[in-house]
VEXPA-593193 format. One line per 8 residues: number of its first residue (from 1); their letters; for each residue x, y, z of N, C-alpha, C, O, CB. Coordinates in steps of 0.2 Angstrom, whole numbers, plus 2048, in hexadecimal, padded with zeros to 3 digits. Glycine has a CB too. Example, Ala and Ser with C-alpha at 12.3 -4.5 7.8 and 13.67 -1.06 7.14 Angstrom:
<atoms>
1	AS	842 7E4 827 83E 7EA 827 842 7F0 827 847 7EF 82A 839 7EA 82D  840 7F5 823 844 7FB 824 840 800 827 843 806 828 846 7FD 81D
</atoms>
This chain:
<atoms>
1	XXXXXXXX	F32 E43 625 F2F E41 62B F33 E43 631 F31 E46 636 F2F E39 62B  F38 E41 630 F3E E43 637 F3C E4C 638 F3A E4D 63E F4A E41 633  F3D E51 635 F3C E56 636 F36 E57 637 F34 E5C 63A F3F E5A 633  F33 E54 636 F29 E57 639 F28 E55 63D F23 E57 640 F22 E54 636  F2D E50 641 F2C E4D 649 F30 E52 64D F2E E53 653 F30 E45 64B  F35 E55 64B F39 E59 64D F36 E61 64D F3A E66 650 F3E E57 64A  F33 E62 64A F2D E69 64A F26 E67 64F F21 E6B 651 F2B E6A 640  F27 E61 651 F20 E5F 655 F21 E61 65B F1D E63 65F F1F E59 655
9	XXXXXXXX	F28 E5E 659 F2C E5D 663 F2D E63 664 F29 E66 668 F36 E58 665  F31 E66 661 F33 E70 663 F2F E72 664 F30 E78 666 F36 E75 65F  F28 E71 663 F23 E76 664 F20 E79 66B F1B E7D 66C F1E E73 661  F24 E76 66E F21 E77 677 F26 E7C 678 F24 E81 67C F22 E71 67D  F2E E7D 675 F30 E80 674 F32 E87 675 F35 E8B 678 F2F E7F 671  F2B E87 66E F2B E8F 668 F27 E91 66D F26 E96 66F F28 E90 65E  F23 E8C 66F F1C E91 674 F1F E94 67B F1E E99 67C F15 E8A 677  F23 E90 67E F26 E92 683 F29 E9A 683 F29 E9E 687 F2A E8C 684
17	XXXXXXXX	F2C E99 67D F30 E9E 67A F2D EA5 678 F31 EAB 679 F34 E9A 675  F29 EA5 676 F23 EAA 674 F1E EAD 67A F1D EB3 67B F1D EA6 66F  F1D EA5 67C F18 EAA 683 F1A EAC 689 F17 EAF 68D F13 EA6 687  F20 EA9 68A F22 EAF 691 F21 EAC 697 F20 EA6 699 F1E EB6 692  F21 EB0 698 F1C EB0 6A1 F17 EB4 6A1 F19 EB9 69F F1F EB3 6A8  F10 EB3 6A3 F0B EB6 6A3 F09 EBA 6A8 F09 EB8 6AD F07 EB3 6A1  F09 EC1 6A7 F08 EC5 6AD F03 EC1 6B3 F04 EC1 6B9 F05 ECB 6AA  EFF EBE 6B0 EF9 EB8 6B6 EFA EB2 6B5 EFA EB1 6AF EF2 EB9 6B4
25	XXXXXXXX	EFB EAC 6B8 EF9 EA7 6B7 EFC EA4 6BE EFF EA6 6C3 EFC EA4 6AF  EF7 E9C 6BD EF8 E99 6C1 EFD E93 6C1 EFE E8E 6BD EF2 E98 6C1  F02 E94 6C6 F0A E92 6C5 F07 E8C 6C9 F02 E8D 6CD F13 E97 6C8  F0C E84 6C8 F09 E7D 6CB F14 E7B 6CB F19 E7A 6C7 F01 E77 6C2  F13 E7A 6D2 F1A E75 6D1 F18 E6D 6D4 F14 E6C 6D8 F22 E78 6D7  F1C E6A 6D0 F18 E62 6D1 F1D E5D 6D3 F23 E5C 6D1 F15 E5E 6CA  F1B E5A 6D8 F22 E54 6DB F1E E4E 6D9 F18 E4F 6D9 F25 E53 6E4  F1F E49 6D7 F1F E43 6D5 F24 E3C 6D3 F29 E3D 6D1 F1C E43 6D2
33	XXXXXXXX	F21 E38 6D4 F25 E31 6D4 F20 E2A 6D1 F1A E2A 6D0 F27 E30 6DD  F24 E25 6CF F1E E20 6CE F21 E1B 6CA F26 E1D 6C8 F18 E23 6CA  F21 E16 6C8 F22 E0F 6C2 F25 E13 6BD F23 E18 6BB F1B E0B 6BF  F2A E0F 6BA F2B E10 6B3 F2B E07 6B0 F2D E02 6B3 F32 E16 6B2  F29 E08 6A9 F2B E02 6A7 F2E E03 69E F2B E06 69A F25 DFC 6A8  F33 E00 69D F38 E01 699 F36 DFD 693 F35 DF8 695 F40 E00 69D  F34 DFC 68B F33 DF7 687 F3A DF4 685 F3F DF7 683 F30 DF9 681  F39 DED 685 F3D DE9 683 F41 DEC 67B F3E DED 676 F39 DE2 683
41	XXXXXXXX	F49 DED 67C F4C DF1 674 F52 DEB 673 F55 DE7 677 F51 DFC 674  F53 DEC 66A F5C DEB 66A F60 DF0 66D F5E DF5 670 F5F DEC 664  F67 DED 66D F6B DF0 66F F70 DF0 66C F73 DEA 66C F6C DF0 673  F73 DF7 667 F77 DF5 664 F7E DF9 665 F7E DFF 667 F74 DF5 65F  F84 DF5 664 F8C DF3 666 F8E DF5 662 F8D DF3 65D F8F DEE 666  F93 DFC 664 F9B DFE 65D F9E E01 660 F9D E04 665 F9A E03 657  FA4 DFF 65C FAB E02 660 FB1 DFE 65F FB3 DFC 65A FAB E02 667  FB3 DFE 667 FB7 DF6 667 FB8 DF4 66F FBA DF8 674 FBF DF4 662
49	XXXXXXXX	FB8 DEE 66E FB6 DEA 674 FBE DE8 679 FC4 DE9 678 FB2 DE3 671  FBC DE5 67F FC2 DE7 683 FC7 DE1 680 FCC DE0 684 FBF DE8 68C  FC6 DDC 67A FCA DD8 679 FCE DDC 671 FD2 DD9 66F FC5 DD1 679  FCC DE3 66F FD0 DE9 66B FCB DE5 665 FCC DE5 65F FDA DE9 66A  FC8 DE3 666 FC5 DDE 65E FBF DE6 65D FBC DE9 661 FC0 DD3 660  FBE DE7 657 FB6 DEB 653 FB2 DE8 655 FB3 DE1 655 FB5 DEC 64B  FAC DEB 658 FA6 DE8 658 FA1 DEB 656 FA1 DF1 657 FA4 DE6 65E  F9D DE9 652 F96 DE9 650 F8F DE6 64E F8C DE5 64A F98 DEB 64C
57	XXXXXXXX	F8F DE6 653 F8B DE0 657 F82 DE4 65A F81 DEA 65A F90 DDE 660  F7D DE0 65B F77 DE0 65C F75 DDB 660 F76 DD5 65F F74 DE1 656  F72 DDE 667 F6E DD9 66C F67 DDA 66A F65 DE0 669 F6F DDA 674  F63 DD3 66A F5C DD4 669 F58 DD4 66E F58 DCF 672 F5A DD1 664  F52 DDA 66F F4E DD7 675 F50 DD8 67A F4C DD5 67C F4D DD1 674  F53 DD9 67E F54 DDC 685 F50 DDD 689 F4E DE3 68A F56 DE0 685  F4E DD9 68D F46 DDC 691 F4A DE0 697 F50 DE2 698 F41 DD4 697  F46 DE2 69A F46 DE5 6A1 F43 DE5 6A6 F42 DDF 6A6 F45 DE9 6A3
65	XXXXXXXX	F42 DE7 6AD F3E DE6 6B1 F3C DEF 6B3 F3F DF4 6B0 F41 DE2 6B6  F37 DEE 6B7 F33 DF3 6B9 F37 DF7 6BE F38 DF5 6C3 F2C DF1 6BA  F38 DFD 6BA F3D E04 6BF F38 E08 6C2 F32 E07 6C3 F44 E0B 6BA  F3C E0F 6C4 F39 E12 6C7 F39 E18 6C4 F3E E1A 6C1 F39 E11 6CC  F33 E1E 6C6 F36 E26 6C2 F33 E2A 6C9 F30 E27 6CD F32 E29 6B7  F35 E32 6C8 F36 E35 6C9 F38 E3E 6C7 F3C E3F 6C3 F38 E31 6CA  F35 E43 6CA F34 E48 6C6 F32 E50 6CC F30 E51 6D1 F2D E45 6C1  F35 E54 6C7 F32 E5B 6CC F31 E5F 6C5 F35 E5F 6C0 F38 E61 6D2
73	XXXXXXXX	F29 E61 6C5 F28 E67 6BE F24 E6C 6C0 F20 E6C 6C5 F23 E64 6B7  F26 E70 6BC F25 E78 6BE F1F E7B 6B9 F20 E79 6B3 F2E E7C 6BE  F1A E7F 6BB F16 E82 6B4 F11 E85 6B4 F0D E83 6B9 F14 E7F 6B0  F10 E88 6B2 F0A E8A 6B4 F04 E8C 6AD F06 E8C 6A7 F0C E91 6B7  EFD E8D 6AE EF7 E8D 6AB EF8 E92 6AA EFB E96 6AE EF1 E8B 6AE  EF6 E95 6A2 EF7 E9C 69F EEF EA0 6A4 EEA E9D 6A4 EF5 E9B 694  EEE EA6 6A6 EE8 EA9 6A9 EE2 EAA 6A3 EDC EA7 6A4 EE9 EB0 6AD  EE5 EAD 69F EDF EAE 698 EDE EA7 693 EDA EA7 68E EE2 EB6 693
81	XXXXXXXX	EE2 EA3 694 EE1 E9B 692 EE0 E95 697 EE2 E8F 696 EE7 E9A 68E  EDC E97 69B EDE E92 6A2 EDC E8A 69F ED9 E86 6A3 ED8 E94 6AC  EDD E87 698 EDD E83 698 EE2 E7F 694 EE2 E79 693 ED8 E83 697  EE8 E84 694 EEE E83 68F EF6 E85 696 EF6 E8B 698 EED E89 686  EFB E81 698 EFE E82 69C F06 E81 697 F06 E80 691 EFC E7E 6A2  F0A E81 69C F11 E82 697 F16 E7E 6A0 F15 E7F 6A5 F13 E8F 693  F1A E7C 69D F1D E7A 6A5 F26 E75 6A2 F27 E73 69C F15 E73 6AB  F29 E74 6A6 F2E E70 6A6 F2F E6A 6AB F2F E6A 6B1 F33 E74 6A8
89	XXXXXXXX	F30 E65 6A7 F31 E5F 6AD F37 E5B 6AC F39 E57 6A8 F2A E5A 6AD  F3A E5D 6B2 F41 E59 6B3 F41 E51 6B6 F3F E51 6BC F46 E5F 6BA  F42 E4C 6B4 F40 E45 6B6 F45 E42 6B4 F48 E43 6AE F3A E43 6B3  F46 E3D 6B9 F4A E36 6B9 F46 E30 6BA F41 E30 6BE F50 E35 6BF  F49 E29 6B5 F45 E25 6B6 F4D E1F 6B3 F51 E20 6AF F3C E26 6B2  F4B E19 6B7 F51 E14 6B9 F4D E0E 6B3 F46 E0E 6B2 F51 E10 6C4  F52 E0B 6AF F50 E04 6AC F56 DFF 6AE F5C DFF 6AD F4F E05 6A4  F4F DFA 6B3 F56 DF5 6B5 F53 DF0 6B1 F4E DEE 6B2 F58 DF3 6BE
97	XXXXXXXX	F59 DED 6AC F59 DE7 6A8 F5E DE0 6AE F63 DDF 6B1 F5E DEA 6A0  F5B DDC 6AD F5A DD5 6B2 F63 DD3 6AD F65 DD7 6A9 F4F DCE 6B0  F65 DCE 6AE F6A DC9 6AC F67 DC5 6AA F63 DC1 6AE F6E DC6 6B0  F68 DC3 6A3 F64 DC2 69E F6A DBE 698 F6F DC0 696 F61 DCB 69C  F65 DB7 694 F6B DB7 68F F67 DB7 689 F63 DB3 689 F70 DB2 68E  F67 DBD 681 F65 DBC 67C F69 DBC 678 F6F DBB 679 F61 DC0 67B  F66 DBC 670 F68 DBB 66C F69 DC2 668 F66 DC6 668 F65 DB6 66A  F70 DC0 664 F75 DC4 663 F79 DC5 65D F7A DBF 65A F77 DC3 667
105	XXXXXXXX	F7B DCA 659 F80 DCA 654 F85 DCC 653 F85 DD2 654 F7F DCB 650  F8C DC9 651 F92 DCD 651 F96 DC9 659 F92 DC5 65B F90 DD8 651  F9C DCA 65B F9C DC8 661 F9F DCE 667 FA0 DD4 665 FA0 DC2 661  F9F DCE 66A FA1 DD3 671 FA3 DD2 676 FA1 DCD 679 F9C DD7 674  FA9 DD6 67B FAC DD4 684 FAD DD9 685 FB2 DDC 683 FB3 DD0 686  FA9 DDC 68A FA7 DE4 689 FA5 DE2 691 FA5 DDD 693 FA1 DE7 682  FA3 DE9 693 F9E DEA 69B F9B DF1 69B F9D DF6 69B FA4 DEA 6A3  F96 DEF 69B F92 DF5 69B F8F DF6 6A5 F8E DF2 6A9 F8B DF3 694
113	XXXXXXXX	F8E DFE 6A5 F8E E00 6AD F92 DF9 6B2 F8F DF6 6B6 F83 E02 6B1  F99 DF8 6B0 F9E DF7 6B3 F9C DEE 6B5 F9D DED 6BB FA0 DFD 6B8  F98 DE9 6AF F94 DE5 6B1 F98 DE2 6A9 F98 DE6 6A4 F8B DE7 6B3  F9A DDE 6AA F9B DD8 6A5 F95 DD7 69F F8F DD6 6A0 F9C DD1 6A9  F98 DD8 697 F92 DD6 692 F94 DD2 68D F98 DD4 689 F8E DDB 68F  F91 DCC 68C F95 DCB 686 F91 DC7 680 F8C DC5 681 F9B DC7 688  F95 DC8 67A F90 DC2 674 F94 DBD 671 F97 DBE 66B F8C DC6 66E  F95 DB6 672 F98 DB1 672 F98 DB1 667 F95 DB4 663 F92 DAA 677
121	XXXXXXXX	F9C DAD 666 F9D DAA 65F F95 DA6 65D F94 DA5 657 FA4 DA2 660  F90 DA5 660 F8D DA0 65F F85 DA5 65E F80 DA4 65C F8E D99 665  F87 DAD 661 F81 DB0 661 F7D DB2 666 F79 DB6 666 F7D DAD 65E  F81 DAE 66D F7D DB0 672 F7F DB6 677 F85 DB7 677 F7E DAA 676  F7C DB9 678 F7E DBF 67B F7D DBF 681 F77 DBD 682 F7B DC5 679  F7F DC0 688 F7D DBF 690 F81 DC7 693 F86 DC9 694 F81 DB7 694  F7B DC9 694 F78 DCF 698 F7A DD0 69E F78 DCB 6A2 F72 DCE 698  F7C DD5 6A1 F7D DD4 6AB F78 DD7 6AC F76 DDB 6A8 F84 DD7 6B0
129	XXXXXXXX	F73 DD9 6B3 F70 DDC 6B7 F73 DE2 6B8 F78 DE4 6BC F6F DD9 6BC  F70 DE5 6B3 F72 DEE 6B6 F6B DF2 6B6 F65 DF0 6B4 F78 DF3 6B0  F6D DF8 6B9 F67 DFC 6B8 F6A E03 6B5 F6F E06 6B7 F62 DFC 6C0  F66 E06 6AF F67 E0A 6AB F64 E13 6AF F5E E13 6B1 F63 E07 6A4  F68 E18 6B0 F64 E1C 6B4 F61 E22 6AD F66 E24 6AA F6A E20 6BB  F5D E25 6AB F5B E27 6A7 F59 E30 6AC F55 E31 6B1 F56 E21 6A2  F5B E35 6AA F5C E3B 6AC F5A E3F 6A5 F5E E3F 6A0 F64 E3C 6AF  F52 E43 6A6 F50 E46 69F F4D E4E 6A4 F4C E4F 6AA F49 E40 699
137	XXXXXXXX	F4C E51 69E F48 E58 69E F42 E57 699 F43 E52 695 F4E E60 69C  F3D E5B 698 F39 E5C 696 F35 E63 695 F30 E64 699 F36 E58 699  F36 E68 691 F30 E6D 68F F2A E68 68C F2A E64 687 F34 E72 68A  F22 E6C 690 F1E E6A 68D F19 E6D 68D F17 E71 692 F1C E66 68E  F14 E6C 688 F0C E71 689 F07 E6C 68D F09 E66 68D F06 E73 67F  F02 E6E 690 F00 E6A 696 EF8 E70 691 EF8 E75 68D F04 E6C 6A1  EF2 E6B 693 EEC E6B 690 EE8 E69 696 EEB E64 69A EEC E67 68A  EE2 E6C 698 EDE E69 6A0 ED8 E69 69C ED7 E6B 696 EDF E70 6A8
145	XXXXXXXX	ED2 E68 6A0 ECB E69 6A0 EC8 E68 6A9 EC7 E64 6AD EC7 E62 69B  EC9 E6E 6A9 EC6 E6F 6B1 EBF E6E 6B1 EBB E72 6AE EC7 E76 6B3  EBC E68 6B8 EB6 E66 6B7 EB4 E68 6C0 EB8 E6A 6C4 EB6 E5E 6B5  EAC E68 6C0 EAD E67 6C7 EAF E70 6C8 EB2 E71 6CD EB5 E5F 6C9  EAE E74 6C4 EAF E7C 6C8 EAA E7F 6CE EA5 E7C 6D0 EAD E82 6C3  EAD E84 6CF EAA E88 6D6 EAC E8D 6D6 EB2 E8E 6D2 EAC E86 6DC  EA9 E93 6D9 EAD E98 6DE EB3 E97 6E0 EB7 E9B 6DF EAA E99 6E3  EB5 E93 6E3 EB9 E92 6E8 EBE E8E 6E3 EC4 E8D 6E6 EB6 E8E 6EE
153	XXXXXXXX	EBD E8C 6DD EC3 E87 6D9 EBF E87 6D3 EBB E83 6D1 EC5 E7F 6DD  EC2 E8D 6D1 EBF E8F 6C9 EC1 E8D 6C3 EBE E8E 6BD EC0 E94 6C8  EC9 E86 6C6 ECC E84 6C0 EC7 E7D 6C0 EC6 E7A 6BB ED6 E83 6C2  EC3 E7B 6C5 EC1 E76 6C7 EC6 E70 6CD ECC E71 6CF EC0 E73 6C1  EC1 E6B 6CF EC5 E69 6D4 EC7 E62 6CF ECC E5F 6D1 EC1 E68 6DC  EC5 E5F 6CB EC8 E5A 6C6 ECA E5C 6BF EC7 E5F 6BB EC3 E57 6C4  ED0 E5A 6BE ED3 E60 6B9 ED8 E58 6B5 EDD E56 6B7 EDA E69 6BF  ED2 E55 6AF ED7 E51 6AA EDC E58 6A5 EDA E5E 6A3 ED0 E4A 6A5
161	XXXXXXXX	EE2 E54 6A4 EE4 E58 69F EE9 E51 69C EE9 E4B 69E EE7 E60 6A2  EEE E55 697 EF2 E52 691 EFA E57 694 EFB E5C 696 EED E54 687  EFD E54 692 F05 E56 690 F08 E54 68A F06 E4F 687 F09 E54 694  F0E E57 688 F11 E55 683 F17 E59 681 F16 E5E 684 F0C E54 67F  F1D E58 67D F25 E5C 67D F27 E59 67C F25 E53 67C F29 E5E 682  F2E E5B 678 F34 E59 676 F35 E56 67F F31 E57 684 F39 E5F 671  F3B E53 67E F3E E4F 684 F47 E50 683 F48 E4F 67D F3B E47 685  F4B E50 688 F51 E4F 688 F55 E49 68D F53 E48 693 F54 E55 689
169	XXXXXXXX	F59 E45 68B F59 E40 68F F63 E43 68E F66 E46 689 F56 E36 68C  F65 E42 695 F6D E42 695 F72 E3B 695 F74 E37 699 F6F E47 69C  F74 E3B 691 F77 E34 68E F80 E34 68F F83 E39 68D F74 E33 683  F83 E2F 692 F88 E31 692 F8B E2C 68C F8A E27 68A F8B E31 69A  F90 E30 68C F94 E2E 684 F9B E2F 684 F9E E35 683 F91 E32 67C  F9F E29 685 FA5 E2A 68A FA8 E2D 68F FA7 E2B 695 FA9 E2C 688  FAB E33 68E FAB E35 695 FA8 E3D 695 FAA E41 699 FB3 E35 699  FA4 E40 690 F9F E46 692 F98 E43 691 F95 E3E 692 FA1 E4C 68D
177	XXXXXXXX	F95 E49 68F F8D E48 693 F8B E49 68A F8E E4E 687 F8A E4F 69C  F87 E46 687 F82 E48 681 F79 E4A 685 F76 E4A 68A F81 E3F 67A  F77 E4C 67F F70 E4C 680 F6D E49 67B F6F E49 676 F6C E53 681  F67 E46 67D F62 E42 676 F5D E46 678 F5A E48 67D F61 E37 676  F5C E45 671 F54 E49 670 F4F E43 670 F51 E3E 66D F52 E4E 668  F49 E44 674 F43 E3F 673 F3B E42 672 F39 E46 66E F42 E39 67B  F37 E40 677 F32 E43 679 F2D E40 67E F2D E3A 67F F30 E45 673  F28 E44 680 F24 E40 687 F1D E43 686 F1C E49 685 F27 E44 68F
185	XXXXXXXX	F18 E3E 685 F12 E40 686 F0F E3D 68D F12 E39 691 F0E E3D 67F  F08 E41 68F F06 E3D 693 EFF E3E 696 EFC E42 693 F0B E3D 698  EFB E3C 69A EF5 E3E 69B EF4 E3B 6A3 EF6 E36 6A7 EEF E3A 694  EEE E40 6A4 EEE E3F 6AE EE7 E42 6B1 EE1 E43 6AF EF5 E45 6B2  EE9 E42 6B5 EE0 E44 6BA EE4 E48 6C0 EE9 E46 6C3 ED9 E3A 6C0  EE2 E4E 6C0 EE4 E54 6C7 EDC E52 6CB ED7 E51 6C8 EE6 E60 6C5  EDE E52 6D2 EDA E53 6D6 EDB E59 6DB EE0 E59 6DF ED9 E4E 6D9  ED6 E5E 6DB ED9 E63 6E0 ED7 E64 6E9 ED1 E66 6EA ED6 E6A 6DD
193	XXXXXXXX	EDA E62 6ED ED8 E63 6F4 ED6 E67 6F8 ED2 E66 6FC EDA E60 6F7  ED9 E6B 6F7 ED9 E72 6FA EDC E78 6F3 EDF E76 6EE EDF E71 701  ED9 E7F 6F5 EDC E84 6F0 EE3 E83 6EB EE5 E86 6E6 EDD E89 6F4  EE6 E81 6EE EEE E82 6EE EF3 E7D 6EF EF9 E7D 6EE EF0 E87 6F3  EEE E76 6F0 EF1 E6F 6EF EEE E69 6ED EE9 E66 6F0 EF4 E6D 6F5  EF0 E66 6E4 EEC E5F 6E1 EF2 E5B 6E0 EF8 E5D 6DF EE6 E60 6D8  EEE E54 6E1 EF0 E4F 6E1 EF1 E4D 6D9 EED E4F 6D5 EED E4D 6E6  EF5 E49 6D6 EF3 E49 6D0 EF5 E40 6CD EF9 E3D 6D2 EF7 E4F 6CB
201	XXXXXXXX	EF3 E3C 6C8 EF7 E36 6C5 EF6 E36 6BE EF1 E38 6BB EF5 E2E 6C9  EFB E34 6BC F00 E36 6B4 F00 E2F 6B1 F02 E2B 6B5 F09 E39 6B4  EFF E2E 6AB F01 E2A 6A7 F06 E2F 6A2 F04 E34 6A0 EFA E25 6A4  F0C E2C 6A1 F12 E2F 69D F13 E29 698 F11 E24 699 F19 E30 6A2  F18 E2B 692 F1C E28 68D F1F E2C 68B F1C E31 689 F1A E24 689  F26 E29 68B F2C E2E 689 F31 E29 686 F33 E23 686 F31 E31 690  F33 E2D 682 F38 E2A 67B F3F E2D 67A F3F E33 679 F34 E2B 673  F44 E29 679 F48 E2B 675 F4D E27 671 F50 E22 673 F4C E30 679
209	XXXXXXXX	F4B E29 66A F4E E24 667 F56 E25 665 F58 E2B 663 F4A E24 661  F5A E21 666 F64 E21 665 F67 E23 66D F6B E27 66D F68 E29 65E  F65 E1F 672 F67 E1F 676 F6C E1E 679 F6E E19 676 F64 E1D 678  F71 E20 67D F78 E1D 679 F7C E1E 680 F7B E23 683 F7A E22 671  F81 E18 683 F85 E19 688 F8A E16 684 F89 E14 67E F84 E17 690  F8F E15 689 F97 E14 687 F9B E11 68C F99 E11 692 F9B E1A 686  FA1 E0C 689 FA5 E0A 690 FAB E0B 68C FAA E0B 686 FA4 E01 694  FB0 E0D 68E FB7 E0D 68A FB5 E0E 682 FB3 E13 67F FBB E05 68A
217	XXXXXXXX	FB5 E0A 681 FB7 E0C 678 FB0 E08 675 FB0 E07 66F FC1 E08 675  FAC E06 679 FA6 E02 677 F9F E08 677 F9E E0B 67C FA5 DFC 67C  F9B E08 672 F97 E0C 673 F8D E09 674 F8A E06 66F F99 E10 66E  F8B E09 677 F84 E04 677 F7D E0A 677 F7C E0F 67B F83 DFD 680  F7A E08 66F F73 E0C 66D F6D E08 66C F6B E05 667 F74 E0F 666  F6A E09 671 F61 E09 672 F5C E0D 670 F5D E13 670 F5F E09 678  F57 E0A 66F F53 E10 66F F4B E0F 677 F46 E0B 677 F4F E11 665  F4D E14 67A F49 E13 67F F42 E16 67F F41 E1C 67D F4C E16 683
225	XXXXXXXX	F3B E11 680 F38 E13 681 F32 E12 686 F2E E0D 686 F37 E13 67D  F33 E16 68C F30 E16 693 F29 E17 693 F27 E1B 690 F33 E1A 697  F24 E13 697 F1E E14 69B F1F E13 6A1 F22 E0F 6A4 F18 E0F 69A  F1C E1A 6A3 F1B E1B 6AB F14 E1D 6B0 F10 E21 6AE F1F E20 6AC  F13 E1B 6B4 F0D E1E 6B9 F0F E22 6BF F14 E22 6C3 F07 E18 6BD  F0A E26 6BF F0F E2B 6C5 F09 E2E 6C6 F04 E30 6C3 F17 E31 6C2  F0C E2F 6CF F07 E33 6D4 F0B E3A 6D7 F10 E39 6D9 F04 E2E 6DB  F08 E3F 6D7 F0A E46 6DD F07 E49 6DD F02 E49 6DA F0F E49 6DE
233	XXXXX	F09 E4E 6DF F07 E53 6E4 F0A E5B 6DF F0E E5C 6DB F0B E51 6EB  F04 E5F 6E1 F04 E67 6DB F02 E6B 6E0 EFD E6A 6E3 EFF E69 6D2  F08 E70 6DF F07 E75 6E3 F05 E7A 6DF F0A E7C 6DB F0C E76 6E7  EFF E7E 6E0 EFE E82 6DB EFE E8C 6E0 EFC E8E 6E5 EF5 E80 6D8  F02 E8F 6DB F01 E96 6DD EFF E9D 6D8 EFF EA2 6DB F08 E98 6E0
</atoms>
């Protein structure tokens, strides 16, 4: 199972890697921005805590509140496939978890993004207000159906399509930088206004599972899985 997801994900990849750059195509750079909302995870504790004690501990449930994301992708439509595209999308998106008290196992005196955390003898766990910054990359195949053609906009002026890629999220883990592998699907509506400028809005979901930051000698693993909407702007050449 694990390696058939992992041959699924690379596959934007090998394509990337095979096809080049096409002597023709139609190249698109994209700014956008929009909501993100984070699903409620455990969170789970190891190491040891700033009282030297081992922890191995589990917070359950952890809600969040609604962040925000953010993005520039680069790509372009193959010319002799104009319905199959290849592109990169560099995106940040924030999960800010509220101050919060759940329930918990093992105990912990720890601070996570420099915010007090702890889990009492009795199970209770209390949470501080922080907000999580999540910084990822994305290789992906992009897929269109151009509606609505013309002379003048032969891709069409309504252009639904799909995306989809492995994903990298940059996770800091003491004091250097890791990467976690995930992945990002998503589906959207382009609107074109002129030749060379559409407007577009995205539904996204992005994953990565063993998510993982650190404070001293404590290490805390999630598994993140984000929904987002998002509007902008494509510049096509």
């Amino acid at each position: 199972m694990r390696s058939g997801w992992m041959a699924l994900l690379a596959a934007p990849l090998v394509a990337v890697a095979w096809a080049g750059a096409p002597a023709e195509a139609e190249w698109a750079l994209d700014v956008y921005g929009g909501a993100a909302w984070t699903q409620s995870a455990d969170l789970d504790v190891s190491g040891r805590d700033d009282t030297g004690a081992t922890v191995d501990a589990t917070i359950f449930d952890i809600k969040t509140n609604t962040g925000m994301t953010a993005g520039l992708r680069a790509g372009y439509w193959i010319d002799k496939l104009p319905f199959v595209g290849l592109g990169l999308d560099l995106f940040f998106f924030s999960i800010p978890i509220p101050a919060q008290t759940a329930s918990g196992t093992g105990t912990l005196t720890s601070e996570i993004r420099d915010e007090p955390i702890t889990i009492n003898a009795a199970g209770q766990a209390r949470v501080p207000s922080v907000t999580l910054p999540a910084l990822g990359f994305s290789p992906e195949i992009r897929l269109r159906w151009p509606l609505i053609k013309s002379k003048d906009y032969p891709q069409g002026v309504l252009q639904p399509y799909l995306t989809g890629g492995p994903a990298w999220a940059f996770s800091l883990a003491g004091d250097h930088v890791d990467l976690k592998i995930g992945g990002k699907f998503g589906a959207g509506l382009s609107v074109t206004l002129v030749r060379f400028v559409a407007l577009f809005a995205e539904y996204r979901y992005t994953f990565f599972p063993g998510y993982t930051l650190s404070h001293d000698a404590v290490a805390y693993k999630t598994d993140i899985n984000s929904h987002a909407a998002i509007v902008g702007i494509s510049l096509r050449f």
